[in-house]
N, C-alpha and C positions, 0 to 999 in steps of 0.2 A: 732268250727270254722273250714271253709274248707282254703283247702292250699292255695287257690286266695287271699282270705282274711288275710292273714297270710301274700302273698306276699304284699297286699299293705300296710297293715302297715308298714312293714319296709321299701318299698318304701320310705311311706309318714313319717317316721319316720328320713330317710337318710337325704329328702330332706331340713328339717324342722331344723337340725343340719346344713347343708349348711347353709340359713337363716342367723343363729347367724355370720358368717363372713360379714354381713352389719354392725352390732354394731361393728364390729373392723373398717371396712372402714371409718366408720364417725370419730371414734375416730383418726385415722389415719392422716383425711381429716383436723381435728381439730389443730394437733401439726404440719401440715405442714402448716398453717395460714388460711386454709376457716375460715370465719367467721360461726356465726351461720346460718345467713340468706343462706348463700352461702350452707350449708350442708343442709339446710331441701330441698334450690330450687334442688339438685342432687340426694337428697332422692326421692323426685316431680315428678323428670325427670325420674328417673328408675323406678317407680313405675307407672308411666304414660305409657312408654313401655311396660312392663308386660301387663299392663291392655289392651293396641291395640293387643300386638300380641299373647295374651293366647287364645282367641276364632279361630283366623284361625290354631294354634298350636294345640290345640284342637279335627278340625276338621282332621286335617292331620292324630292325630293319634286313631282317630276314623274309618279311612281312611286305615291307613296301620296297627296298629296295631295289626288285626288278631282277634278280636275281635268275640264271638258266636253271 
């Protein structure tokens, strides 16, 4: 394995541990009174944004970053 590869995994390794602080959000969302309905529609909603703004994110750093 070369070094690039090496870097994205731990990139994707980093980011993928980030991640797991949504299961604490909900549980969070939970004892402060969301109901359940109320945490899957916030789960919905942030996963809904991800989903619009990854492909111009994307492009950006396709864009800037410095890529061969």
């Amino acid at each position: 394995m070369d070094g690039r590869f090496k870097a994205f995994i731990a990139v994707i390794t980093l980011f993928t541990l980030g991640n797991s602080s949504d299961a604490f959000l909900m549980l969070r969302a939970q004892t402060v009174g969301f109901s359940l309905i109320e945490i899957f529609l916030a789960v919905a909603a942030f996963s809904l944004v991800v989903a619009m703004t990854s492909t111009k994110g994307g492009v950006l750093s396709d864009t800037f970053g410095g890529a061969d």
